[in-house]
C-alpha positions as CSV (number, residue, x, y, z in Angstrom):
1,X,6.9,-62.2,-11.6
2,X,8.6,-60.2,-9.2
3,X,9.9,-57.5,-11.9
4,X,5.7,-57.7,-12.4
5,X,5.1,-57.4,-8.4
6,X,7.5,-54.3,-8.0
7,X,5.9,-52.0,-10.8
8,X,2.0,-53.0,-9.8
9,X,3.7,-51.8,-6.0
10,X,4.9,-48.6,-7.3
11,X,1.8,-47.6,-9.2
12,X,0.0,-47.8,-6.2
13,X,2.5,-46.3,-4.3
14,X,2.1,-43.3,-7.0
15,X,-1.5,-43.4,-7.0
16,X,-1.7,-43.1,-2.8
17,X,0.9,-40.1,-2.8
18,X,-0.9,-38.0,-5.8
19,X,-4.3,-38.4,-3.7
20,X,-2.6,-38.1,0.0
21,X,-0.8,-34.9,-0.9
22,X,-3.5,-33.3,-2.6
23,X,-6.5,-31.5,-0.9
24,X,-9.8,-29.9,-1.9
25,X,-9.3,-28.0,1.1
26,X,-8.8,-24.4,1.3
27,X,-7.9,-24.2,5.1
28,X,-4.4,-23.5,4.7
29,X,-5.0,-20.6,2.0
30,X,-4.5,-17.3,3.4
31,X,-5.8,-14.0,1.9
32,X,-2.6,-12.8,-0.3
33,X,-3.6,-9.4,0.2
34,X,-5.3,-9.0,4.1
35,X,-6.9,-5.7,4.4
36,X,-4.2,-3.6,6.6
37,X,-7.1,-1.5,8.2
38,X,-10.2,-3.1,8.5
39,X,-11.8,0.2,10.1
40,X,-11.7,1.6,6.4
41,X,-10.0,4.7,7.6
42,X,-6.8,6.2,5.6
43,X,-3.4,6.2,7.3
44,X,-0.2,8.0,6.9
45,X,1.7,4.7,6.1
46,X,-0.7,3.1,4.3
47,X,-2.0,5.3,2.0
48,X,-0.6,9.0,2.4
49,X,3.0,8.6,2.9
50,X,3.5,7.2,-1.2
51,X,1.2,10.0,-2.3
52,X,3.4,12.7,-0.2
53,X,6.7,10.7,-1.5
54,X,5.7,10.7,-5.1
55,X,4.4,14.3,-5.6
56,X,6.0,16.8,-3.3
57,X,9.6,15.2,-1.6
58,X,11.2,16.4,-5.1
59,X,11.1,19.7,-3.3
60,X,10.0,19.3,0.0
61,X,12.9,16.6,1.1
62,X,14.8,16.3,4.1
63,X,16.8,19.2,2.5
64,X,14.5,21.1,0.9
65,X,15.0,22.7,-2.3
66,X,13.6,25.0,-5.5
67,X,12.6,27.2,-2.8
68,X,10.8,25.2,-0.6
69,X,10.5,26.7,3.1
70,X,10.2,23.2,4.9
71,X,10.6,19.5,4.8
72,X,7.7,16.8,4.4
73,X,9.6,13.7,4.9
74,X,7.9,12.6,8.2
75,X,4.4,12.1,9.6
76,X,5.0,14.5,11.6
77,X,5.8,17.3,9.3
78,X,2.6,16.1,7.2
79,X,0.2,16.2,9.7
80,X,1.5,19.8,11.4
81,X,1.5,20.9,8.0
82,X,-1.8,19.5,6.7
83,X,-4.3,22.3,6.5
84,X,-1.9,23.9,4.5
85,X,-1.3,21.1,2.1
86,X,-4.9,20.6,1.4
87,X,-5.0,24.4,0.5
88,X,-2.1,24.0,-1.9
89,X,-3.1,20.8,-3.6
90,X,-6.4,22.0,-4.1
91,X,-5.4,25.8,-5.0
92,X,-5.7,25.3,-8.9
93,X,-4.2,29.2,-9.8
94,X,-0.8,28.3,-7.6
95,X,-0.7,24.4,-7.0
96,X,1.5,22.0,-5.2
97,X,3.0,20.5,-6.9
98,X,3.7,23.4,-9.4
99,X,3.5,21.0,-12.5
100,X,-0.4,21.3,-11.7
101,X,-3.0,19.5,-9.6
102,X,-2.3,16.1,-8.5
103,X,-5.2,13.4,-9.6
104,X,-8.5,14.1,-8.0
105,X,-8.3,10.7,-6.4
106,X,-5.0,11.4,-4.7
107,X,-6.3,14.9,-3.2
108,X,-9.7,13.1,-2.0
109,X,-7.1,10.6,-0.2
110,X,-5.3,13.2,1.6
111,X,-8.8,14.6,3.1
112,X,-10.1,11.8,4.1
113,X,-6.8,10.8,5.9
114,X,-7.6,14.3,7.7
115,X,-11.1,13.2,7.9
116,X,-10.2,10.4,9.5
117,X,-8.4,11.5,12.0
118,X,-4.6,11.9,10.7
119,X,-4.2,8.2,11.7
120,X,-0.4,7.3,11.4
121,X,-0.3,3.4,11.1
């Protein structure tokens, strides 16, 4: 009997822990991807920085080289620089990079940045 008393105890004990520890709720969920600028508006470390990084630091590094004249490693150097940059990686007889025009979606990123004010973070 009590071999009989001690497993009907632990199912139930089982059964209350399943249902207490579970929850319908989703209060305790948080977005896994929050929106880093809710304005909308491009920034430099958001959005322009891995664009810069993955088309033009071959050259343009913190030591430049293949000829480059300058470095485009910082926001800084982006934004003093960015008129020019536009011109270049829209320029389709001499582009930057000089492997040819970047994606139209990556140029249209890099004006609106402008657009939007050269924002940093």
């Amino acid at each position: 009997m009590k071999m009989k008393h001690l497993i009907y105890c632990l199912g139930i004990l089982v059964l209350v822990l399943t249902y207490a520890c579970s929850s319908s709720s989703t209060d305790d969920v948080s977005d896994p991807d929050p929106d880093p600028d809710p304005t909308g508006k491009l920034t430099y470390d958001d959005d322009v920085k891995s664009i810069i990084s993955n088309n033009c630091i071959g050259c343009h590094g913190a030591t430049p080289t293949n000829g480059a004249p300058f470095s485009l490693t910082t926001y800084d150097s982006v934004k003093d620089r960015i008129n020019g940059i536009i011109g270049r990686i829209n320029n389709a007889s001499s582009p930057m990079p000089p492997s040819g025009l970047m994606a139209q979606g990556l140029r249209d990123d890099i004006q609106q940045w402008k657009d939007d004010g050269l924002l940093e973070n």
